[in-house]
Steps between C-alpha positions, in 0.01 A plus 500: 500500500513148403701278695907413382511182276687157629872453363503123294857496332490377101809510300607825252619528164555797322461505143464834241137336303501591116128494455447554087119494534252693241307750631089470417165619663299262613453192696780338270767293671835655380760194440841376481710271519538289837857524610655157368605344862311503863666704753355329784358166590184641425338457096554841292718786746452815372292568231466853293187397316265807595102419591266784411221554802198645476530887385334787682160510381401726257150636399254798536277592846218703516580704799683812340268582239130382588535495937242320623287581152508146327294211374442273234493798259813641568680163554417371172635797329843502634518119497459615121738750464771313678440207189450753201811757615769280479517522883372122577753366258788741661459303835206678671267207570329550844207698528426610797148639671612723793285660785113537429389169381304384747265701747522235740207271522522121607201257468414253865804295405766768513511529062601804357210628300555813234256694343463345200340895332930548543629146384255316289519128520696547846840515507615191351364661168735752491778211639423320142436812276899647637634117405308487175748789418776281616572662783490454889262640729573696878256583737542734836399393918623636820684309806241660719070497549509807237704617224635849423178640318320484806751720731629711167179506255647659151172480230270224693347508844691331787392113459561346802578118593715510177798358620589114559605408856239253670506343138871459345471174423107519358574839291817369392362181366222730343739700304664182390145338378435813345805464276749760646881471457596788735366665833608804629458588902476771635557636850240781585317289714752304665696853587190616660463156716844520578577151333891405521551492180776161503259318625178586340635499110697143594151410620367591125752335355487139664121544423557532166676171495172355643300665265706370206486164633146513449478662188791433330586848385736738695515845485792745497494689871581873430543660882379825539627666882685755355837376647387604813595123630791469360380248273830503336610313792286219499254470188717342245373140412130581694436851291599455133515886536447746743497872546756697659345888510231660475274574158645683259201670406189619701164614379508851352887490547748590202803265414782612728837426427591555888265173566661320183839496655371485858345095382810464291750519757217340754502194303901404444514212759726247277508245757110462471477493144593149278367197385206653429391704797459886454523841675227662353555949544091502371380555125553688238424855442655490097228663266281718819422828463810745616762191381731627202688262231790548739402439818314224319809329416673588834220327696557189247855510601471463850260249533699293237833528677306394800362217368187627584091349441438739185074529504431803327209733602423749227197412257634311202184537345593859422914513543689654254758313251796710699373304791467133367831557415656606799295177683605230259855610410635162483894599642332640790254227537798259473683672797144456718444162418856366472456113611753507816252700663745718689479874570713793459711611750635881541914462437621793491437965583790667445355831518185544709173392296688372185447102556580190322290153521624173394300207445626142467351359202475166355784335327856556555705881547094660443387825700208739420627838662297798556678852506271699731494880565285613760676837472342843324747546231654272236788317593751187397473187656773256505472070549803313618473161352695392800212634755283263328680165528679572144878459480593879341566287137353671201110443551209637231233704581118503328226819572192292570291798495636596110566099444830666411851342521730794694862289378781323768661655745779424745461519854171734547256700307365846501245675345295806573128476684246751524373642796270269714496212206702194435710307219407208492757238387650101442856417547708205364791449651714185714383390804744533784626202687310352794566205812288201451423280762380134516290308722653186534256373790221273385208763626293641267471834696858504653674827651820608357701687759803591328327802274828752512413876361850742458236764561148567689230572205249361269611171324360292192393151616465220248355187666526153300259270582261224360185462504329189372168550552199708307471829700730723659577419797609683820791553767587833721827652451656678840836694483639544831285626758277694229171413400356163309394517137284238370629440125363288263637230255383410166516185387789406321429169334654226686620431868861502333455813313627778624439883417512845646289748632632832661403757802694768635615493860705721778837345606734656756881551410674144659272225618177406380253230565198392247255276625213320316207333650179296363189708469226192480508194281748415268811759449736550223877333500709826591864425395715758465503927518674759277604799692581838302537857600324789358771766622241813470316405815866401729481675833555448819365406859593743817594244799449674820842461690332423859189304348640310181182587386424628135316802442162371392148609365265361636269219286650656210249789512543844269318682720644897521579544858600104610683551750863259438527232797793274580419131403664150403762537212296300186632677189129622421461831266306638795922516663714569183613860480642684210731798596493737222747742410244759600527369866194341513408185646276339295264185543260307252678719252240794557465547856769740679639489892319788635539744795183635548473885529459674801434157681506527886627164514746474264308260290641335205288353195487363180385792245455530079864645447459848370860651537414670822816540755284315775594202305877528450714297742854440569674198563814537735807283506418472867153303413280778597252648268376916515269679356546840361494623868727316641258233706580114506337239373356300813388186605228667719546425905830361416284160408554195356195306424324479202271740429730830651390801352748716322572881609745746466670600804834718661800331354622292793769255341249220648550122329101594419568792329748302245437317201675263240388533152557136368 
């Protein structure tokens, strides 16, 4: 756990912001009006002029249709494809040459050398023949001394020395010569050296810098680990995206919808994703073998309410018109690539596998929601505008899937969903009110320390800043004691001009403190923050009466079986609990309080919620909380510290056997 942020008092105002901003797709800067008088000593308070940041990329990668089976051949005719089908000009610009490239030869100098029988003219041929198509080109490495074809062969021989490390900064600087945009890096050989994973991809990333210094080109970092280092807490602003699960699709493996939802729910870590940086839940299996029109457009859904990197991996060559048109819908695209870069977030289950998903979109009183049932049979689904961050006025409501408009409706909306699909759909309704708050300190990267929340949850953050220089530039973001996000800046014009970019973040009910700090060289002008709820995801933290400890999960992991530890109250998502009317209590909006069956110890864990009654609690007016047979939950040894274990134990009216739910 990261260490609790310094307290630096600034002064608060509270203001309700009417943003009236168009919504578009794109990098477009989405204007209005400056308010007509400073609020502050400072030029330009708050300002509700919207920058678009770099979208999550989108594209086509070799990997789920051709394995390790590609070269120059088989390049050049999907680099086609994408331009003829429509798909380029739908957004799909990367192309991207997975696993099996290179066999893994180097000349005296270190070089990569490739058999040029595979990739005529080396690989800066097929660089120039996937831009002369006007698009950009991706290439694959590992972190470790050998990629994943050489421990997991597919339709090529194990190549070893085909991975990077000895030579990041030389094989990055190669791919950059070469004339590729984006690399993607894998993990197979770092895994098996037992690389920490923090440090070795930061390592990649810093020599990317040095390699574009050289160069002058930069490439997009795509992290591949598999989430298994947490990336989400730590590779925003080095990673431009980075995996968090497993592939979605092995070799001789049908599409599985099980593995679809497992990366789906994997990948919702909204404090990770904005201003560009992406949780990526792996590519797409729309248009394989085994996937139907449905499950096509239900695997469309969730990556666009996630605001996930869409790179197909069927054969465009040979798709059918049914699936170009599921891949280049334009609504749906719209929701994916919606220029405040944020990602859905789960806001409501009333009945068990029947969820909604709300994302923030650009503009002013603008949600995408997804109506979700993971259930067997057909069933209705209702949204509350008011779970979204809507007052419950009369808002409209457009099918993005049918590019139909469903009418207005007051309050909520409900409409039927299949079993194990989605409806996909845009809302326009009026924002709710929100606290602004104004540095009125002369830093550029101050701390505000007065950031009140009526409830613990997930909260929309609008940052105004300026940035008068050429690039983006850079500052880390801390709530709390949680973890730093690096988030990055566009520029916005002019030193005095002053703009908006947005980021969701965790905020415990009372208190709050938001600190900013320089990353390196020149930062942005941070001026002011717009707080607003998004009621769906309100919960609440269990303080242990004898520790004053939260209930905590440790480094934010999703892990089934985490065991729950006492730790520092920060307001993180990894404390807030939601107590459902079934008795549950539920973290990260998927994962259940769990006593573990027939456990000889009593243990308690974090589980998928399925309903079972080893997941039902009750919360006492005394403070204590039971399970279903009668056992308390403990603070384990009666201890204190961070890092206690939780357990269930004989009811003993102990202060570490009570808890207030605040």
């Amino acid at each position: 756990m990261s260490r609790s942020a310094a307290r630096s008092w600034t002064r608060h105002i509270t203001v309700q912001v009417l943003a009236a901003v168009l919504a578009v797709v794109g990098l477009a800067t989405l204007d209005r009006p400056e308010p007509s008088a400073p609020l502050s000593a400072e030029p330009a308070a708050v300002s509700t002029h919207q920058m678009g940041v770099t979208p999550p990329p989108m594209g086509w990668a070799s990997w789920n249709s051709f394995f390790s089976s590609i070269d120059r051949n088989v390049i050049k005719q999907q680099a086609d494809a994408l331009a003829s089908s429509g798909m380029a000009a739908a957004g799909y610009k990367y192309v991207n040459l997975d696993d099996g490239w290179w066999q893994g030869q180097r000349d005296a100098s270190g070089n990569i050398v490739v058999d040029e029988n595979l990739w005529p003219g080396g690989m800066k041929a097929i660089a120039d023949y996937i831009h002369s198509k006007g698009l950009k080109a991706g290439i694959y490495t590992d972190a470790g001394k050998n990629g994943c074809g050489y421990y997991h062969p597919t339709t090529r021989p194990k190549a070893p020395n085909t991975g990077m490390e000895g030579h990041y900064q030389q094989d990055l600087e190669t791919f950059q010569r070469w004339g590729f945009d984006y690399v993607k890096i894998d993990f197979c050989g770092g895994r098996e050296e037992r690389l920490d994973q923090e440090t070795t991809y930061k390592q990649i990333a810093a020599a990317n810098e040095a390699a574009s210094a050289v160069t002058g080109r930069k490439l997009v970092l795509s992290f591949c680990e598999w989430g298994s280092g947490l990336p989400w807490n730590w590779a925003p602003g080095y990673g431009d995206l980075w995996r968090t699960s497993v592939d979605i699709l092995q070799k001789d493996e049908a599409p599985q919808l099980t593995k679809m939802y497992y990366n789906f729910d994997e990948a919702l870590q909204p404090a990770a994703q904005h201003t560009g940086y992406y949780n990526d839940p792996d590519m797409l299996m729309v248009g394989l073998n085994g996937m139907t029109a449905a499950r096509n457009r239900l695997h469309m859904s969730l990556w666009s309410i996630a605001g996930a990197p869409l790179l197909a991996g069927n054969n465009v060559a040979t798709m059918s018109a049914e699936t170009r048109d599921i891949l280049t819908n334009p609504e749906v695209l719209a929701v994916n690539q919606d220029p405040r870069g944020l990602q859905g977030v789960k806001v409501a289950e009333d009945t068990r596998g029947l969820q909604v998903y709300g994302k923030v979109l650009s503009g002013t009183g603008k949600r995408a929601v997804m109506l979700f049932n993971r259930t067997g049979s057909a069933a209705d689904i209702t949204v509350r505008w008011a779970d979204l961050g809507l007052t419950p006025d009369s808002a409209t409501v457009r099918n993005a899937w049918t590019r139909t408009d469903a009418g207005s409706f007051a309050t909520s909306y409900t409409t039927s969903v299949p079993a194990n699909d989605a409806v996909l759909l845009t809302v326009s309704g009026t924002e709710a009110s929100g606290s602004t708050y104004e540095d009125t300190t002369t830093a550029t990267a101050p701390t505000f320390s007065d950031i009140t929340a009526s409830t613990a949850g997930t909260k929309l953050v609008d940052i105004t800043y300026a940035n008068g220089g050429s690039t983006a530039r850079k500052a880390t973001i801390q709530v709390n004691g949680q973890y730093k996000y690096v988030v990055a800046f566009p520029p916005t014009g002019s030193a005095t001009t002053y703009r908006t970019v947005s980021l969701l973040a965790h905020l415990a009910k009372g208190a709050n403190t938001v600190r900013f700090a320089a990353v390196s060289g020149s930062t942005p002008d941070i001026d002011a923050l717009r707080v607003q709820g998004i009621p769906g995801t309100d919960g609440a933290v269990l303080v242990g009466a004898a520790s004053h400890r939260c209930v905590d999960i440790d480094k934010n992991t999703h892990i089934n079986g985490t065991e729950p530890q006492l730790w520092d109250c920060s307001g993180g998502r990894n404390q807030t609990f939601q107590q459902t009317s079934r008795g549950e209590l539920v973290v990260y909006g998927d994962k259940c309080l769990d006593a573990v069956d027939d456990s000889e110890d009593d243990k308690v864990v974090i589980w998928d919620c399925h309903g079972g009654t080893n997941q039902k609690w009750t919360v006492h007016a005394d403070g204590t909380i039971t399970d279903l047979n009668g056992k308390c939950l403990d603070a384990s040894g009666a201890a204190t510290a961070n890092g206690t274990r939780l357990i269930r134990w004989q009811c003993k009216g102990q202060a570490n056997q009570k808890w207030t739910l605040s």
